[in-house]
C-alpha positions in Angstrom: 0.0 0.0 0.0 2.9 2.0 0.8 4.3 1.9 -3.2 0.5 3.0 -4.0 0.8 6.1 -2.2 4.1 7.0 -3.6 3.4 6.7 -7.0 0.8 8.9 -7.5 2.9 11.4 -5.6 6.0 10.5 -7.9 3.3 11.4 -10.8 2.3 14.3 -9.9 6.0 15.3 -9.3 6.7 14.6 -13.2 3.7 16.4 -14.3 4.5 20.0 -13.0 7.6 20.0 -14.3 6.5 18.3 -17.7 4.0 21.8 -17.3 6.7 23.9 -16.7 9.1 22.7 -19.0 10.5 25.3 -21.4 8.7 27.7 -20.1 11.9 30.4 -19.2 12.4 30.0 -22.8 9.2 30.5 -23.9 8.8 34.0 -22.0 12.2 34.7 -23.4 10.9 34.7 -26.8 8.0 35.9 -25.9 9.4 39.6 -24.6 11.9 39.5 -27.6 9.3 39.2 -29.9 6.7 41.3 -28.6 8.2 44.3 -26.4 11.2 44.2 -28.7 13.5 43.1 -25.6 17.1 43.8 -26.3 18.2 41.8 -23.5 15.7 39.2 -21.4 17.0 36.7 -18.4 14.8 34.3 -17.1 15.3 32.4 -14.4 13.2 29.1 -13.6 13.7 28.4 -10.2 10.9 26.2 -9.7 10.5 23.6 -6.9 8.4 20.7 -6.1 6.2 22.8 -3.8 4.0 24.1 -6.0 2.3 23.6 -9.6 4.0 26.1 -11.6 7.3 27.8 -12.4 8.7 30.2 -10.3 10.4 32.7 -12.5 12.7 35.7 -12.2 12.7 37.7 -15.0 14.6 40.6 -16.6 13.5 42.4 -19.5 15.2 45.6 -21.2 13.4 47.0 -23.6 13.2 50.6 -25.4 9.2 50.7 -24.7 9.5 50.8 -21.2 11.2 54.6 -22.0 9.0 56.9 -20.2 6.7 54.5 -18.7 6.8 54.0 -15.3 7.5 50.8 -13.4 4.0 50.1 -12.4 2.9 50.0 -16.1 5.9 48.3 -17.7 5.1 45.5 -15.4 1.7 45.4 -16.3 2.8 45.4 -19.8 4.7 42.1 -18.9 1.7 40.4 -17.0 -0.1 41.6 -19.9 2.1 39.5 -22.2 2.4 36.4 -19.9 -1.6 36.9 -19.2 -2.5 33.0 -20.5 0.6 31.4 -18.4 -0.6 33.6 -15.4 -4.2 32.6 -15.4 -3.7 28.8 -16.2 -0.6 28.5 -13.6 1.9 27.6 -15.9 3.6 30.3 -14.2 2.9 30.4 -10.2 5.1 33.1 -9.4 6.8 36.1 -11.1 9.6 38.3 -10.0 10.6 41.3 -12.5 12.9 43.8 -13.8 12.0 45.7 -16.5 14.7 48.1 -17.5 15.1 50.3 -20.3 18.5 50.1 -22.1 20.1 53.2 -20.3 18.7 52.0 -17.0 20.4 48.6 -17.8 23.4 50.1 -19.0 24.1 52.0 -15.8 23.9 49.1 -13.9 25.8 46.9 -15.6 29.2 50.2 -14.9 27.4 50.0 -11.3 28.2 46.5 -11.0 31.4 46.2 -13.1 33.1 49.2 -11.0 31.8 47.4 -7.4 33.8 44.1 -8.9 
């Protein structure tokens, strides 16, 4: 009885991540193609915990020049809208930069190193 428990368990374990498979890649191409993203990281850091990914994502894009954060993020759960809703994606940390912002930080970084 023991082994019957398990295996739906095991199951379940090989499902979320057959769900979540691909999908840092897919919101990769996804803010490439549709915010024109000059740069885009995403992270999965997903864990068995929960049904879908856990992401980290950075975007830097040109269209987020002169539109302030709250709206550039919206922009991005705007685009990820259909992952959101159907939990392909459970959670969603973000940095949308435009490419001066981005550049800054990357001297920021490079002259703390």
């Amino acid at each position: 009885t023991v082994g019957r428990r398990i295996q739906p368990f095991i199951r379940s374990q090989e499902a979320r991540r057959q769900a979540t498979m691909g999908i840092a890649e897919d919101v990769k191409e996804m803010c490439i193609s549709q915010l024109e993203a000059e740069f885009v990281q995403c992270t999965d850091n997903s864990d068995d915990n929960c049904d879908g990914a856990k992401l980290e994502l950075i975007v830097v894009s040109k269209q987020f020049e002169g539109v302030p954060l709250l709206k550039r993020h919206q922009k991005v759960n705007e685009l990820l809208a259909e992952d959101l809703g159907n939990n392909r994606i459970h959670a969603l940390s973000m940095k949308t930069w435009t490419p001066e912002q981005y550049e800054k930080k990357k001297n920021k970084d490079a002259a703390a190193s």
